[in-house]
DRENTORKE-646152 format. One line per field, with one value per residue (C-alpha): residue number from 1; residue in one letter; z, y, x. Coordinates in Angstrom, 1 decimal, always signed. Layout:
% residues N
resi c(NUM ...)
resn c(A ...)
Z c(Z ...)
Y c(Y ...)
X c(X ...)
//
This chain:
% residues 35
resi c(1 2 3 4 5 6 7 8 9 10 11 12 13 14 15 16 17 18 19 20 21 22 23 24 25 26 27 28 29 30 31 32 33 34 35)
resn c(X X X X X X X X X X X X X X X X X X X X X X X X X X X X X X X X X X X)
Z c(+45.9 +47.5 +47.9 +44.8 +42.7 +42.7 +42.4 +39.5 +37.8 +38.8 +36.8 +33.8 +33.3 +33.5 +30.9 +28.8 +29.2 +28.3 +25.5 +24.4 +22.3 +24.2 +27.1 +27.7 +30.7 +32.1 +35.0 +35.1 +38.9 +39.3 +35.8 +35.5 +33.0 +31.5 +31.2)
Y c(-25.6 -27.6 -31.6 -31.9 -29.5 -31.1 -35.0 -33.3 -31.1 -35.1 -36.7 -34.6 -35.1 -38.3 -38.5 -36.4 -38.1 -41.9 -40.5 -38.5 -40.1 -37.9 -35.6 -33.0 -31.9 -29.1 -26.9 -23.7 -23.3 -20.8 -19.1 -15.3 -13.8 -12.5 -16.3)
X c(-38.3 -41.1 -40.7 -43.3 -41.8 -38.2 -39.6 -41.4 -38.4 -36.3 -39.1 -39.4 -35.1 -35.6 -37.7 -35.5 -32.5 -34.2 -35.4 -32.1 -29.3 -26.5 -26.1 -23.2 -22.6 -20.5 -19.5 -18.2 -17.3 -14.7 -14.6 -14.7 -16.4 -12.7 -11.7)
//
């Protein structure tokens, strides 16, 4: 991804999550698709 594209894709977030009441966030590192 191009220098542009991410300060763009960081922008738009942003801008999601000021204007969100709540955010979740995960990860799923190391998790089979059994577990």
């Amino acid at each position: 991804m191009a220098r542009p594209d991410k300060a763009a894709a960081v922008a738009e977030l942003t801008d999601k999550f000021r204007s969100s009441n709540a955010a979740v966030l995960t990860e799923y590192r190391g998790l089979t698709v059994a577990q």
